[in-house]
C-alpha positions in Angstrom: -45.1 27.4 3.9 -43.8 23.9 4.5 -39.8 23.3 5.1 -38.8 19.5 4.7 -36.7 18.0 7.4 -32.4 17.7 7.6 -31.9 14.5 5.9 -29.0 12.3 5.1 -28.5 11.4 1.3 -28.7 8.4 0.2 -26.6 6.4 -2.4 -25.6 2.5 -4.0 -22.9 1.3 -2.6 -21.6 0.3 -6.0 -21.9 3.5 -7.7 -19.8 4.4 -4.6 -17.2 1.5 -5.8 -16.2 1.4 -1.9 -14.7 -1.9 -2.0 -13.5 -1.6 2.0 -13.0 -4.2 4.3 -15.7 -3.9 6.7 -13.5 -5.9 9.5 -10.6 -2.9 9.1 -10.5 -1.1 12.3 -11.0 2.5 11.9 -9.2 4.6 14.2 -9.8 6.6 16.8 -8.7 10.2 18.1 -5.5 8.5 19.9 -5.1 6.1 17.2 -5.0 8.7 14.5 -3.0 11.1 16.8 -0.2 8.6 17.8 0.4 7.5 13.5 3.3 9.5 13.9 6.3 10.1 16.5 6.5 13.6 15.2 3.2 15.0 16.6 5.0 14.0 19.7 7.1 16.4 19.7 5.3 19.5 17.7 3.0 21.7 19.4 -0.2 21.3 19.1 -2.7 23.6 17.3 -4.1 26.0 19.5 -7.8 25.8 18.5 -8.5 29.1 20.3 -12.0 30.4 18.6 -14.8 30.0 20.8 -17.6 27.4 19.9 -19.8 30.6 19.1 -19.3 30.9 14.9 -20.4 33.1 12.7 -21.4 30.8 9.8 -20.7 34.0 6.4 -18.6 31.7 3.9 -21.1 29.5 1.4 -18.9 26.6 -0.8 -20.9 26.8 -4.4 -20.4 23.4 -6.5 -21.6 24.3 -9.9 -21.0 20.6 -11.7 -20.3 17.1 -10.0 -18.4 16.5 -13.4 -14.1 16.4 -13.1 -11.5 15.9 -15.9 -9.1 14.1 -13.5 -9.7 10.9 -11.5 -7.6 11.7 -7.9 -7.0 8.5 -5.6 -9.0 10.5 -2.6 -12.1 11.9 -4.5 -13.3 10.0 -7.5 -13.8 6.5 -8.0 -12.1 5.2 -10.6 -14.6 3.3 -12.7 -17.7 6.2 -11.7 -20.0 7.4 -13.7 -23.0 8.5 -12.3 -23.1 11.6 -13.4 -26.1 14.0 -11.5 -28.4 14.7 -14.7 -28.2 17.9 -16.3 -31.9 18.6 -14.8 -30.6 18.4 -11.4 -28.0 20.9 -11.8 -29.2 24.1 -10.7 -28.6 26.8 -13.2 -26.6 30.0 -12.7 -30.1 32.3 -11.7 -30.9 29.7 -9.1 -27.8 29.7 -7.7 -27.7 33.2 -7.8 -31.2 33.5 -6.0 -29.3 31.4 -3.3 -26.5 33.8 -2.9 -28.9 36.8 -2.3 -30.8 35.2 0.4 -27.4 34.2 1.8 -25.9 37.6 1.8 -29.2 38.7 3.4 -28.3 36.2 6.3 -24.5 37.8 6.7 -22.7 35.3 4.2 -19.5 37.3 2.7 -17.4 35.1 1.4 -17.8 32.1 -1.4 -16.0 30.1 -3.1 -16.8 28.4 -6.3 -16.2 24.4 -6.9 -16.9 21.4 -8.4 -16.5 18.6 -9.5 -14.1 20.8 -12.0 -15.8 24.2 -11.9 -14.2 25.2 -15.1 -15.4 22.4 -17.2 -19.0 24.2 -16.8 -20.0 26.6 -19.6 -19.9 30.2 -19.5 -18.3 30.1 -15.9 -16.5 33.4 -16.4 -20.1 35.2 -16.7 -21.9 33.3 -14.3 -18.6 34.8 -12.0 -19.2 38.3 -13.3 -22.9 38.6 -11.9 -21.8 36.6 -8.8 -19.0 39.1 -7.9 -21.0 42.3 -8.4 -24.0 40.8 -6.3 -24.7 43.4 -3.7 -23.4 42.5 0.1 -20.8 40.0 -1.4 -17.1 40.2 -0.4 -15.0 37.7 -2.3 -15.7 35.1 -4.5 -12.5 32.5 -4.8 -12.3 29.7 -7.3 -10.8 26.3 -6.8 -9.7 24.3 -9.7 -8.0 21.6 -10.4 -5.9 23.7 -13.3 -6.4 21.7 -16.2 -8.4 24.4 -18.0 -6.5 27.3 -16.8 -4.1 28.0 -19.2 -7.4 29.0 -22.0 -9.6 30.5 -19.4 -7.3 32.9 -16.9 -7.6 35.8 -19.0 -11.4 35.4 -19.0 -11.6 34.6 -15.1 -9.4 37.5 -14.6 -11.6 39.9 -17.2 -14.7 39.2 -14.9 -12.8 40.3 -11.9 -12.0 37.4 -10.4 -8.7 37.8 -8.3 -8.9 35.0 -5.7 -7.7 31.5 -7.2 -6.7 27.9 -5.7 -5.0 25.5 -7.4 -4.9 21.8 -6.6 -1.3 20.3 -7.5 -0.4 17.0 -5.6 3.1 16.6 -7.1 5.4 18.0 -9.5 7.0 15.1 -11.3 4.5 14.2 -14.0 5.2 10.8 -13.3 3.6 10.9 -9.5 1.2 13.6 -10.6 -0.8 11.1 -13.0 -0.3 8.4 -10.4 -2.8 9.9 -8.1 -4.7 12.0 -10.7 -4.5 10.0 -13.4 -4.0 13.3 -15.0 -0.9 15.9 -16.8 0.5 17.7 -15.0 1.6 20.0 -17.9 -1.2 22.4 -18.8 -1.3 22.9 -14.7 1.9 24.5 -14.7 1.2 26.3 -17.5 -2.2 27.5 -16.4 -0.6 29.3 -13.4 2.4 30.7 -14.9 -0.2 32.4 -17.2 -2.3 32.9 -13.6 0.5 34.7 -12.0 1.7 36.8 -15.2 -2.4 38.0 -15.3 -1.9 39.4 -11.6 -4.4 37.5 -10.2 -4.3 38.9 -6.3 -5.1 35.8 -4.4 -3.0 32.4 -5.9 -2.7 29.2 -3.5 -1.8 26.2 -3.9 -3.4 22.7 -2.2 -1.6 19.1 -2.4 -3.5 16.3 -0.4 -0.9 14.5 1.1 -1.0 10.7 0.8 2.2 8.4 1.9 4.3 6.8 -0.6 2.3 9.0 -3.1 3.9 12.2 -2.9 6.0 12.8 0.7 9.0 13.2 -1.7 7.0 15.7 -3.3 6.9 17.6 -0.3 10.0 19.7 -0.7 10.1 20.2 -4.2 6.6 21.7 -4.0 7.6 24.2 -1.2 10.4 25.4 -3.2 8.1 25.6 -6.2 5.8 27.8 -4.2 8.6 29.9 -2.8 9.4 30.6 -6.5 5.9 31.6 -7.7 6.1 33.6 -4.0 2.4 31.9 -3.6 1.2 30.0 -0.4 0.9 26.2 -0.7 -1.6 24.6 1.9 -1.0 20.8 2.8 -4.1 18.8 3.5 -5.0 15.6 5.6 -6.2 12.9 3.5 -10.0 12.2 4.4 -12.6 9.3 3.8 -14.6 11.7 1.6 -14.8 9.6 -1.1 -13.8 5.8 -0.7 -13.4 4.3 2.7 -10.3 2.3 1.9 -8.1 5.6 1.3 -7.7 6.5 4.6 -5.1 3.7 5.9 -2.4 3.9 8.4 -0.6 3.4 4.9 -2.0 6.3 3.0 -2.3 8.5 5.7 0.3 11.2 6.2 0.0 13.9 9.3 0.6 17.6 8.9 2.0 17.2 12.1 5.0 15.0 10.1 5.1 17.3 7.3 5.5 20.0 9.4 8.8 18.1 11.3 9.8 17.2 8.1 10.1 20.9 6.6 11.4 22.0 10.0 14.8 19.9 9.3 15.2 22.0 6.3 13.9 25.9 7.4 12.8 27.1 10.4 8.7 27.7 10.8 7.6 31.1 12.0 4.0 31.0 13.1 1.9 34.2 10.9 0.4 36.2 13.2 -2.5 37.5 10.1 -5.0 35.1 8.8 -4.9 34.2 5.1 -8.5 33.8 3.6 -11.2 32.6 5.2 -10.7 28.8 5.8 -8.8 26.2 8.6 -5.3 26.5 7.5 -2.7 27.4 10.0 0.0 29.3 8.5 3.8 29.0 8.6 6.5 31.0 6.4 9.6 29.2 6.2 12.8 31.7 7.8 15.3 30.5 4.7 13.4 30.3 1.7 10.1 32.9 2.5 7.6 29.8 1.3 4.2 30.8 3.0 3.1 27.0 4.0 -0.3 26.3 5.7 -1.7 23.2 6.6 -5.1 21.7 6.9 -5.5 18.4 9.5 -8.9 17.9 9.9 -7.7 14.4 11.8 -5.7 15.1 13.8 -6.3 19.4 14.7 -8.9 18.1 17.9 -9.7 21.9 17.3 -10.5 21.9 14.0 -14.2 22.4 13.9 -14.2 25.2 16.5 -14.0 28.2 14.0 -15.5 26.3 10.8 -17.4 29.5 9.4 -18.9 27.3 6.5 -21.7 25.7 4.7 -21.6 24.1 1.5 -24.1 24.4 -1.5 -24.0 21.1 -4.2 -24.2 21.7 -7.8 -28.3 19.8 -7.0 -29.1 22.3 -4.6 -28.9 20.4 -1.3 -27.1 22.5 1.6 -24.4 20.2 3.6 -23.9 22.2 6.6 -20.7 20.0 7.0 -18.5 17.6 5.1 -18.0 15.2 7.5 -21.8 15.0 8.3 -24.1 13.1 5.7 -27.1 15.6 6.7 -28.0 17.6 3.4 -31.0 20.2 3.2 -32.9 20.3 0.2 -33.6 23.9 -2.1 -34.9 22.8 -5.0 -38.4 23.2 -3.8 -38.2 26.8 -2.5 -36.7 27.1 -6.8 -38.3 25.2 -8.7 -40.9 25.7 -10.2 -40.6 29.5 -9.4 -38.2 30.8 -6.8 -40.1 31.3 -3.3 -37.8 33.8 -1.4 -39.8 33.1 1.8 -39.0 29.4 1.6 -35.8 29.3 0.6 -34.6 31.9 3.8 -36.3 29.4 6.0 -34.9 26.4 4.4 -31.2 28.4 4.6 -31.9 29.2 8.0 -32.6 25.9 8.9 -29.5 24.7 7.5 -27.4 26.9 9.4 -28.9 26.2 12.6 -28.3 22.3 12.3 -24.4 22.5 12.0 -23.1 20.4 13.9 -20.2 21.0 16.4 -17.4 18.9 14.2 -17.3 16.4 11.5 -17.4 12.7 12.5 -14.5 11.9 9.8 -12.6 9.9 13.3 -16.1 7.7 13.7 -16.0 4.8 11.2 -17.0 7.4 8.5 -18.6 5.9 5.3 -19.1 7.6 2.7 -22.2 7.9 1.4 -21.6 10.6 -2.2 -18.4 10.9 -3.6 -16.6 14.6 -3.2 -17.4 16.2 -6.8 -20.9 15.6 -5.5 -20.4 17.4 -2.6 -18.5 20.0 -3.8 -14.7 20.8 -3.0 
C-alpha cells in the first residue's frame, strides 16, 4: 500500500483571472478587527470549544460547474471547467462516504459548483441518505433550479436545505450574481409549502453591494419563519474581493440590526456548522452569523473536511493542502487505501485557516466545493 503525500494544488494564474495588486497591503488580525467602530463595542464571540475536535461532517462537491457568476466565487470570464473524467461519479463518492462513516463522519452536506445542475441528483441523494451510519445529509444551492426539482429532493427524503440569496431587489441580486432572482423566490416558496424540515438562508455580505439588503432580508426570513445566516466575505476565489471596500463585519451587521430589535443569544445549536445564533426579540427572525475574519475563535470547533467534485480531500478552506482519492478509486475501489488516505487527511487539519495571511488563491470556490 502506498499513500501519496498532503499537497497543495496547483493552478494558472490566468485561469484564476486574479488581476490583484500585488503592492495592496493585506491586513492583519488588528487590521481586520479595527474595519469597524462597531466591533468595539459588541462582545466578542466566545470561542469556547476546546482545540480537541471531533472531525464527523464531510462537505461533498458533486460538479465545479454553476449557473450564476457571484462577485466572491467565480471569475467572471472562467471557464475551465474540471473534465467530465475527473468528476467522480456517484458510486465513488458513495465508496467515500462508507469509509467516512466508518471513521465517525455523521453529517454531510452536498455542494457544488451548483449541485443541482448535476444529473439525477435526487437519486444519487436517495442512496446517500439511506447509507448505513449516516445522520443528515443537507443540500446547499444557489436556488435557481429549485422551483422544478423540490418535489423530487423532497420525494428522496431530503429535509435539510440552504439557500444562497444575497439580496432581494432583483436589481442588486444580478449585480453580484449576475443572476434572477425570480425562480429563487419561487423555488423556496415551493420549498417551504413541501415541508422541507431544515430551510436556511445564506447572504455573503459585501459593502455597497447589499448592506441595504440587510433588513429587508431579515424581515423576509422572519416571514418564511426560516433562519438567515450572514457570512464574511473571504479571498476564496479572487484576491482583490476582499478590500477594506468590499468587506463588511458581522460584527457591524450585528449593531446594525441591534438599532432595530434586540438580539437574544440561542442557547441550542442549529446544524452542525460555525454560525452563532441570534433571534431578534420584535420580529422572531432566527439570524446567525458566520465571520471567519474576524471570530479569532473560529477554527476552534471546525468539525469539517471537504471532499471536491475530483476527489481530492481539503481538510480546510483556508489551507491550499488537498489529499488525493482517485487512486485508492480508480481503477477499482481499494477500501484499504482509501481509509488510509482519509485518515491521513484528517490528521493533517490544521489548527485555523490562514484567510488573515496574504491569502492567494490558488482554485476558485466551485472547485473547492461550497
Amino acid at each position: 500500500m502506498t499513500t501519496t503525500g498532503f499537497t497543495p494544488v496547483s493552478a494558472s494564474p490566468d485561469a484564476l483571472v486574479t488581476r490583484a495588486n500585488p503592492r495592496k497591503l493585506w491586513w492583519r488580525v488588528a487590521d481586520i478587527m479595527s474595519l469597524s467602530s462597531a466591533l468595539q463595542t459588541l462582545p466578542a464571540f466566545s470561542g469556547s470549544t476546546p482545540l480537541a475536535r471531533a472531525v464527523d461532517y464531510l462537505r461533498i462537491s458533486v460538479t465545479d460547474r454553476c449557473n450564476e457568476r457571484c462577485l466572491y466565487c467565480l471569475p467572471e470570464q472562467f471557464q475551465a471547467w474540471l473534465p467530465r473524467s475527473e468528476i467522480l461519479t456517484y458510486e465513488e463518492i458513495l465508496s467515500i462516504v462508507q469509509i467516512a462513516v466508518e471513521r465517525g463522519f455523521k453529517h454531510f452536506r452536498v455542494t457544488g459548483g451548483e449541485p443541482l445542475l448535476r444529473r439525477d441528483l435526487p437519486h444519487f441523494l436517495e442512496e446517500l441518505i439511506h447509507t448505513p451510519g449516516v445522520k443528515t445529509v443537507q443540500v446547499t444551492t444557489n436556488g435557481t433550479r429549485l422551483l422544478e426539482l423540490a418535489d423530487a429532493l423532497h420525494q428522496s427524503g431530503l429535509q435539510r436545505l440552504n439557500v444562497s440569496l444575497d439580496a432581494l431587489d432583483p436589481s442588486r441580486y444580478h449585480d453580484i450574481t449576475h443572476g434572477d432572482v425570480k425562480p429563487v423566490l419561487a423555488g423556496l416558496e415551493r420549498a417551504r409549502a413541501l415541508g422541507f424540515s431544515s430551510l436556511k438562508l445564506n447572504t455573503v455580505l459585501i459593502r455597497h453591494k447589499n448592506e441595504e439588503e440587510i433588513w429587508p432580508l431579515v424581515q423576509f426570513a422572519a416571514s418564511l419563519q426560516i433562519p438567515i445566516r450572514f457570512i464574511e466575505l473571504m479571498p476564496v476565489s479572487l484576491t482583490e474581493m476582499l478590500t477594506e471596500e468590499n468587506f463588511l463585519p458581522v460584527g457591524e451587521v450585528m449593531q446594525m440590526l441591534a438599532q432595530k430589535d434586540t438580539l437574544i443569544p440561542l442557547e441550542t445549536k442549529l446544524g452542525h456548522g460555525p454560525a452563532q445564533y441570534y433571534r431578534l426579540e420584535k420580529t422572531g427572525a432566527v439570524v446567525g452569523f458566520i465571520g471567519a475574519l474576524t471570530n479569532l475563535h473560529f477554527c476552534e470547533s471546525c468539525n469539517k473536511i471537504r471532499l471536491t467534485a475530483d476527489g481530492f480531500i481539503r481538510p480546510c478552506l483556508g489551507n491550499h493542502g488537498e489529499y488525493d482519492l482517485k487512486p485508492a478509486l480508480r481503477p477499482l475501489v481499494d477500501r484499504e487505501e482509501l481509509r488510509a488516505r482519509l485518515d491521513q487527511s484528517i490528521l493533517e487539519k490544521p489548527p485555523e485557516h490562514l484567510f488573515r495571511d496574504n491569502w492567494k488563491p490558488q482554485r476558485i470556490m466551485t472547485a473547492i466545493g461550497g
